[in-house]
C-alpha positions as CSV (number, residue, x, y, z in Angstrom):
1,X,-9.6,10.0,-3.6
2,X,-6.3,9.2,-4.9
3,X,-5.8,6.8,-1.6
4,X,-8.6,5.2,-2.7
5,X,-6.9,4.1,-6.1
6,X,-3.2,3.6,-4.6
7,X,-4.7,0.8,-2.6
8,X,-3.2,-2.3,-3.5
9,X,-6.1,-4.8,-3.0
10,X,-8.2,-2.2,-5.6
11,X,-5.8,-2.7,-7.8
12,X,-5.4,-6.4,-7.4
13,X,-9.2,-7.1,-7.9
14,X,-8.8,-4.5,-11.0
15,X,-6.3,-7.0,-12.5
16,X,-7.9,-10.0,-11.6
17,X,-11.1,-8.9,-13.2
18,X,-9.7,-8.3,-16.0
19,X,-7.4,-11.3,-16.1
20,X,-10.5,-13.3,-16.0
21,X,-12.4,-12.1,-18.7
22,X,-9.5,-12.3,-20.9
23,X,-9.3,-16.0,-20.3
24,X,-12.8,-16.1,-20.7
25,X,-12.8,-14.4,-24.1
26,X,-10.0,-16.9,-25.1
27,X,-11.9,-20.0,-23.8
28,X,-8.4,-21.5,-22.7
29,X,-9.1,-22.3,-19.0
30,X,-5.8,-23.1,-18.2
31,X,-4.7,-20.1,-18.2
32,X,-6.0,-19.7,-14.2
33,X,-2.9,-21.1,-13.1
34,X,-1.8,-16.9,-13.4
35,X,-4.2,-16.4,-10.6
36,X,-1.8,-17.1,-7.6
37,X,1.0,-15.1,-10.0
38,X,-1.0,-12.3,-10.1
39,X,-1.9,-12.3,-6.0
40,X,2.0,-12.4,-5.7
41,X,2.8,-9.1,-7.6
42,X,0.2,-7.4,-6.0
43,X,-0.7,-8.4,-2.6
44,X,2.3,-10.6,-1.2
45,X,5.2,-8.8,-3.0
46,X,7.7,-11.3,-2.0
47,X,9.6,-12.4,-5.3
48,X,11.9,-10.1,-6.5
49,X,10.5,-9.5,-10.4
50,X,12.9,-6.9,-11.0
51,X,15.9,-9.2,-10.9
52,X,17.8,-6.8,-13.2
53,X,17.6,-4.2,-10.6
54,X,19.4,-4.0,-7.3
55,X,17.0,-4.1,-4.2
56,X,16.5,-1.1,-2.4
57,X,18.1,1.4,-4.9
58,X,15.6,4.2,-5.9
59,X,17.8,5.0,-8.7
60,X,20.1,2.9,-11.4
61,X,21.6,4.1,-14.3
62,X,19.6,3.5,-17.3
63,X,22.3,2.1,-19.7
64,X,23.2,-0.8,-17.1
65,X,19.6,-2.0,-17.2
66,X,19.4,-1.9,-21.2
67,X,22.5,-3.5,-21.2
68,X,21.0,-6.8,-18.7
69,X,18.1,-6.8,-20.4
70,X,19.3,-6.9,-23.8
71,X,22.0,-9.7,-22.9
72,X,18.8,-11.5,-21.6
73,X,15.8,-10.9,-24.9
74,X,18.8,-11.8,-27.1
75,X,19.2,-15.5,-25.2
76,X,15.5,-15.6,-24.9
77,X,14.5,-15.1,-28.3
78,X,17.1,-16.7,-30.3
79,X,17.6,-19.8,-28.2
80,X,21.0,-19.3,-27.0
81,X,21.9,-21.2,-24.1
82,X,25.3,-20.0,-23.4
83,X,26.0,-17.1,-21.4
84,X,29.1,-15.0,-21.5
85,X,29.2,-14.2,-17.4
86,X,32.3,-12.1,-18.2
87,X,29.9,-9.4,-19.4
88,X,28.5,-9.4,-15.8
89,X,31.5,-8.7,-14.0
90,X,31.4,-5.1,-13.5
């Protein structure tokens, strides 16, 4: 049974299911431009999402990915362009 729900196409129609009534519910039909988005994560896998974290490492330390992603929410959120890339330099 728990094969059954670790397969990844059960999982994608779960998601797309759902994904589909929420645009329903918010009548904004545009929105279905996510569909191909959503077959990437979880069918084709090929983008690299995760681009805070190294590929292939099963563990990182967890301060180094606070740190990347705080540099990052703080440009996001209050529109800062400039990056300091000295910071990445480990």
């Amino acid at each position: 049974m728990k094969e059954f729900f670790k397969n990844k196409y059960l999982k994608f129609s779960i998601a797309v299911i759902l994904y589909i009534l929420w645009i329903i519910w918010l009548g904004n039909y545009w929105l279905l431009i996510g569909l191909p988005i959503i077959f990437e994560i979880y069918i084709i896998r090929k983008i690299h999402w995760k681009f805070w974290k190294k590929k292939g490492v099963k563990k990182q330390t967890f301060y180094k990915d606070v740190f990347y992603r705080s540099i990052y929410n703080s440009n996001f959120f209050y529109g800062k362009r400039y990056v300091n890339w000295r910071l990445f330099i480990c």
